[in-house]
N, C-alpha and C positions, 0 to 999 in steps of 0.2 A: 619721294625726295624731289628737293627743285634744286634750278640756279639758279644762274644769271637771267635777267628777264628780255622779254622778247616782242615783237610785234610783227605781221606779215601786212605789206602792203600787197593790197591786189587788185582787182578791178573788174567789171561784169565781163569784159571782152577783150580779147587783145587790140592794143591800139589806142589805148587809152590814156598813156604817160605812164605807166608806173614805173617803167624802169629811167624816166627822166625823175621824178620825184624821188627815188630811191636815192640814187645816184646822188641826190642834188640833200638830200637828206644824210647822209654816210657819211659825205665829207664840211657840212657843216657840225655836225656831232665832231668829227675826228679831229677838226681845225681846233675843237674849244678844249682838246686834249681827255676826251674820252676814249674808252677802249670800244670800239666798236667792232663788229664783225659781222660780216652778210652773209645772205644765205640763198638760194636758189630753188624753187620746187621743179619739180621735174626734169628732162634731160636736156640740157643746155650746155656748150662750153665758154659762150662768148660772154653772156652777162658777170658770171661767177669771175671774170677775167678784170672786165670794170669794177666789179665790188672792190677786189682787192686791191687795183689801183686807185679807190677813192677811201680804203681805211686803214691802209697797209696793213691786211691781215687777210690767210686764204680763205677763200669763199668757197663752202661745201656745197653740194646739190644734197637735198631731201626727194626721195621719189616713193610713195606709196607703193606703187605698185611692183618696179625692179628691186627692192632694198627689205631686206627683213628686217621686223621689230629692231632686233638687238642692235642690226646696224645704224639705224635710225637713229636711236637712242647713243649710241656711239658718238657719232656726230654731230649732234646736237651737244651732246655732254663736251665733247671739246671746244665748243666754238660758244658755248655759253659759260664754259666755267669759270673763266674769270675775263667774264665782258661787260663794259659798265652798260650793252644794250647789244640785241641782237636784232637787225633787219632782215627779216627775210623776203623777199621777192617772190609772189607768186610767175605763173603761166598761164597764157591764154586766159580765159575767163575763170572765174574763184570755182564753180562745179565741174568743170570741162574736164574730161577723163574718159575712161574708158567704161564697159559695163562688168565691172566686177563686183564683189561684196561689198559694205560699209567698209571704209578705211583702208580699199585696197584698188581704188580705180583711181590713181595718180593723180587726183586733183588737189590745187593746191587748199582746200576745203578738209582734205582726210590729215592735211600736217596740221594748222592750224587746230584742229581740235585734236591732235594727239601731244600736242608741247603743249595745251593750253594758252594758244597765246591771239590777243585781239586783234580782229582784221579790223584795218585801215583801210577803206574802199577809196580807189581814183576814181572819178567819174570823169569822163569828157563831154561835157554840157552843150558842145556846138551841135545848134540842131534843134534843140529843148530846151523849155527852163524849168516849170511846176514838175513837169512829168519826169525832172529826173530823180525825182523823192521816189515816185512807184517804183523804177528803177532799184534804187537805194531799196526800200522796203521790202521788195519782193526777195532779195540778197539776204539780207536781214531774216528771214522768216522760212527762207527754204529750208537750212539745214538747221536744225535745232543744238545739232554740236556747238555752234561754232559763236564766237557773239559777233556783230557787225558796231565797232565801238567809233565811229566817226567817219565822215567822207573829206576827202581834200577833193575841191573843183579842180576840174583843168578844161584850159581852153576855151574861159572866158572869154566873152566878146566885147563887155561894159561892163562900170558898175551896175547899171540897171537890170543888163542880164543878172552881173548875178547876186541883187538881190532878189532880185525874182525865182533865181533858183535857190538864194535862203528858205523864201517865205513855205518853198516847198517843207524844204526837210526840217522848219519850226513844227510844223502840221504833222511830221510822222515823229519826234522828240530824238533825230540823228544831229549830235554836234558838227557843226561845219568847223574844221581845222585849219582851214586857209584855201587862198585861191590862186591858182597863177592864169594872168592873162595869156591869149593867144599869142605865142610868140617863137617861130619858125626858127629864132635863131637860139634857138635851147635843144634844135632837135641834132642829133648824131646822124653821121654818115650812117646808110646801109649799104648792102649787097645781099647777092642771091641766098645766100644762108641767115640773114639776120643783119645784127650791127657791124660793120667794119670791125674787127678783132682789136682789140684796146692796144697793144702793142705799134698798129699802124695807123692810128687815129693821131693828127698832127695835133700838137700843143696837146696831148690829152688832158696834163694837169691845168693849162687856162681854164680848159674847158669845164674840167671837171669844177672848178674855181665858178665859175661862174653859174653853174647848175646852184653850186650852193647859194651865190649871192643870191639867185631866185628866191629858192626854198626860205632860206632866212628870212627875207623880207616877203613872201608870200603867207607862211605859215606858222601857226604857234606850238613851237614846238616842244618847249614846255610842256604845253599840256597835251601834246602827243604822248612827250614820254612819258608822263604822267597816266595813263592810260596801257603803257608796257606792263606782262603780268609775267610774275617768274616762269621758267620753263621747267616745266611737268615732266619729271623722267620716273619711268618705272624701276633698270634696272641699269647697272653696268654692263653697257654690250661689249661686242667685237665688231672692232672695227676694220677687219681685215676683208675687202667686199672680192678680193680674190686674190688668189697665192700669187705671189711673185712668181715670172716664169724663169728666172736663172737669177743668179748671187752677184751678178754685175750686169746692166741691163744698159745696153747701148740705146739711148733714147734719140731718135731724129727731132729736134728740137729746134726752127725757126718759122717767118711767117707763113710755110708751107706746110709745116707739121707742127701744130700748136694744139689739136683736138685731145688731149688728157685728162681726164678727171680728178681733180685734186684728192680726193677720198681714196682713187687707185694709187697715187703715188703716195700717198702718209700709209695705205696699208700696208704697200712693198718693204717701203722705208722699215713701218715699224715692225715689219718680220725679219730684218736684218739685211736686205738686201742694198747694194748701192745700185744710185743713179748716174750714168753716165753723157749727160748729151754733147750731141755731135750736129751740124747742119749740112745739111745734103745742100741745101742753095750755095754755102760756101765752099762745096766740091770738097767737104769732109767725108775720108769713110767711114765705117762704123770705126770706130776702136778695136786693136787687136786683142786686146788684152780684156773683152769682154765674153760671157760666156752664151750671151742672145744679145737680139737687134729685132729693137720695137720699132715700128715706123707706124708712128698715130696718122688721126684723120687733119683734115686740116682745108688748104685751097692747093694742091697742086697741078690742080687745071689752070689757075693763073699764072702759073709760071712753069708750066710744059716743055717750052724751050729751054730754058736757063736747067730743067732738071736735067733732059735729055745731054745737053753740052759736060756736065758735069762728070764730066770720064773717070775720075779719083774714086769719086762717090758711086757709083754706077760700078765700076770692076772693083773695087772692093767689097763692094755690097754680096757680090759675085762667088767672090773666094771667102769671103764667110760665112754664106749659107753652105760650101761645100762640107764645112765641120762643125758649122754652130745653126741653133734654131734661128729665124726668121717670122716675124709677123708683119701684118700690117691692116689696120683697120682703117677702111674705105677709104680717103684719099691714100695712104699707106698701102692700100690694098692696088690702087689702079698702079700706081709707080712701082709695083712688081710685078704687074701686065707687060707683056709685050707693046703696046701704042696706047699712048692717049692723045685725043682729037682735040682739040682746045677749039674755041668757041667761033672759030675763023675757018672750023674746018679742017685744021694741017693735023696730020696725024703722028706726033714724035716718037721716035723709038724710046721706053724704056726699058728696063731692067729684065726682063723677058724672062724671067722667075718662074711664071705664073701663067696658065694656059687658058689667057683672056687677053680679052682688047678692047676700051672704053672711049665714049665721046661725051664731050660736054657739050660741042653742035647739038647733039639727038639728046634732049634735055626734056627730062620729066621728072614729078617731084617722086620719092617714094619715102613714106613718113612712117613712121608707127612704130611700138613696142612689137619687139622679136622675141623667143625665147628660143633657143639654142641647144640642140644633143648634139657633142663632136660627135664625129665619125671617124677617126685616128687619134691617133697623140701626139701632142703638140706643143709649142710654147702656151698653148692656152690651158692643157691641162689633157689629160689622161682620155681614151674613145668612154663615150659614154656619159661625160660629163655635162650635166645641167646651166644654161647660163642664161642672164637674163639682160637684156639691152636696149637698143634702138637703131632703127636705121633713118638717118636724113640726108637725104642728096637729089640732086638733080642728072646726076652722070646715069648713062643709060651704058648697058655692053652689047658690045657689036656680034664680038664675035668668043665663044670660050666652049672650053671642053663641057659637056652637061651629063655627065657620066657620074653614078655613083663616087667610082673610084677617084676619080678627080678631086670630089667634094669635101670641103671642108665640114660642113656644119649642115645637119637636116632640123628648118626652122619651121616655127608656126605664128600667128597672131596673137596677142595678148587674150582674148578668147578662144585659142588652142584649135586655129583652125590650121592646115596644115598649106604651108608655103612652099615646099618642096627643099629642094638642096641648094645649098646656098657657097660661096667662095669656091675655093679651091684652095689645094696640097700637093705638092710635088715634093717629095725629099725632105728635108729638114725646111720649108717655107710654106706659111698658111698664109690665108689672108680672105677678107671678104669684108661688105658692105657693112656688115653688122661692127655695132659698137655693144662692147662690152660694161655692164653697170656693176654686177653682184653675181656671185654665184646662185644657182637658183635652190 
């Protein structure tokens, strides 16, 4: 069976514009009153955040490797069902993944060939002109799944560049779809996670406004979408990528706790569960009348102080884990630490839940797909149970119990090497680094 049809922009590398041309592509479709909806490979919270601020529709993440078949298929089937076009946004490079089987090493290469749908290559040409056909080419011809159906230039320097870098890709027969010159004032704030979070990105919609005026007059988009092929579902999955952990779910929800996956909340939702948020920045506690208290990831190293002052939020939080569960994943996890050091050094008192102490000072990245066996019961689910996620942060811990009993989670690498124990549990509150994707 098919839907709605589809196209993945991607690119040999990160760094290349695609999530400027995506962006700048989403909301010129959406302005001309089409249904449009984006999509995301791999584990990201911040792009999927811009999507939906650039088509007014949520943006799922696709992950080969945390997400099974059926859920896959799930996902796609909602967000293609009735879309007059689907975008989805690759990760890092179109192979770039991990070493698993065909179709199972997270790259954005094993989605595009499981929805059937043609990659759009961004190239960023500064640097090269002929040579970035071999580029192209070599894309084109590694994975036989996949088709490689046009490139958009980016980062043009001249016409001359780039007709130079035409004359290339006449010679391997890849249609050129348009080109944007180099131009610094298309690019988006960053920080130490990725893009500034869509929510604190000023004027976003100018901005987003004026990606498209690019895009529009860069590329032919026509015959881009002209080039979108229906998306390929095999069956009706489930979309449920993990059980709601209680029947009312106090969600910490502002620019400090913003890291949730949209796929986790439509699961909860459609198991019957309500959503309740609350903001700890505005010295809310949880709600009493909830039966758990999620505290997602997010940036609450930038705002350390203002959490720490937050006494409502703080002794509330307190006397609800005395009778209700408690989680919190990775920034969620350190604000149930007893200190976090913000990047100045000071070390603030939080929630002291949690028998850890974290610094964004002592800053080192740690990256990768986790996979996860609790070791108690929890709001994440019963000891014993399989989970599959990622961890991204720079916060390092200072100080914490590293005792079995402590532990929340004994984790491994996506190659099942083994990473030792992970978070911590005290009473009715878990919490740890790890971000949760899919039941494994």
């Amino acid at each position: 069976m098919s839907v709605g049809p589809g196209l993945l922009i991607a690119a040999p590398r990160s760094g290349s514009g695609k999530t400027t041309i995506v962006l700048g592509l989403q909301r010129a479709l959406a302005r001309r009153g089409l249904r449009v909806r984006g999509m995301k490979c791999g584990p990201d919270y911040i792009d999927p955040a811009f999507h939906a601020a650039a088509t007014g529709a949520p943006s799922f993440n696709l992950d080969s490797f945390a997400m099974s078949r059926p859920l896959l298929q799930a996902l796609a089937s909602e967000a293609a069902g009735d879309a007059t076009l689907v975008i989805a946004e690759g990760s890092m490079g179109l192979f770039d993944g991990i070493r698993q089987e065909t179709g199972r090493t997270g790259a954005s290469a094993d989605i595009a060939a499981l929805f059937g749908w043609p990659v759009i290559l961004v190239l960023d040409v500064s640097g090269h002109a002929q040579s970035a056909a071999a580029v192209a080419l070599g894309c084109a011809r590694f994975d036989p799944r996949i088709d490689v159906a046009g490139v958009v230039l980016n980062k043009v320097a001249s016409e001359r560049h780039r007709r130079l870098v035409e004359d290339g890709m006449t010679r391997i027969g890849l249609p050129v779809l348009g080109a944007l010159m180099r131009n610094t004032e298309l690019t988006l704030p960053e920080r130490h996670l990725g893009l500034v979070q869509a929510g604190e990105t000023d004027e976003l919609d100018a901005r987003l406004e004026r990606l498209a005026d690019a895009v529009e007059g860069a590329l032919d988009i026509d015959r881009l979408m002209a080039l979108s092929r229906p998306t390929r579902l095999e069956t009706a999955g489930n979309a449920q990528s993990l059980p709601p952990p209680g029947q009312r779910i106090a969600l910490a929800s502002d620019q400090a706790f913003s890291f949730v996956y949209p796929h986790v909340l439509m699961g909860w939702r459609t198991a019957g569960a309500e959503i309740v948020p609350f903001s700890p920045l505005a010295d809310e506690p949880p709600p009493s009348d909830c039966d758990v208290c999620w505290l997602p990831g997010g940036y609450p190293e930038l705002h350390a102080g203002r959490i720490a002052g937050a006494q409502n939020f703080l002794e509330g939080l307190r006397a609800f884990s005395e009778s209700r569960p408690v989680h919190g994943e990775c920034g969620g996890y350190m604000v149930l630490g007893r200190s976090l050091e913000d990047a100045e050094g000071y070390a603030h008192p939080m929630a002291g839940l949690l028998p850890v102490e974290t610094s964004y000072a002592k800053r080192r990245m740690h990256l990768g797909y986790r996979v996860a066996h609790l070791l108690g019961d929890s709001a994440m689910g019963q000891a014993g149970r399989r989970l599959v996620g990622h961890e991204f942060h720079y916060a390092s811990v200072t100080q914490s119990d590293t005792s079995r009993e402590a532990a929340f989670a004994r984790i491994a690498d996506a190659e099942g090497n083994d990473l030792g124990f992970a978070g911590h549990r005290r009473g009715l509150v878990t919490g740890s680094f790890f971000h949760a994707i899919a039941q494994g």
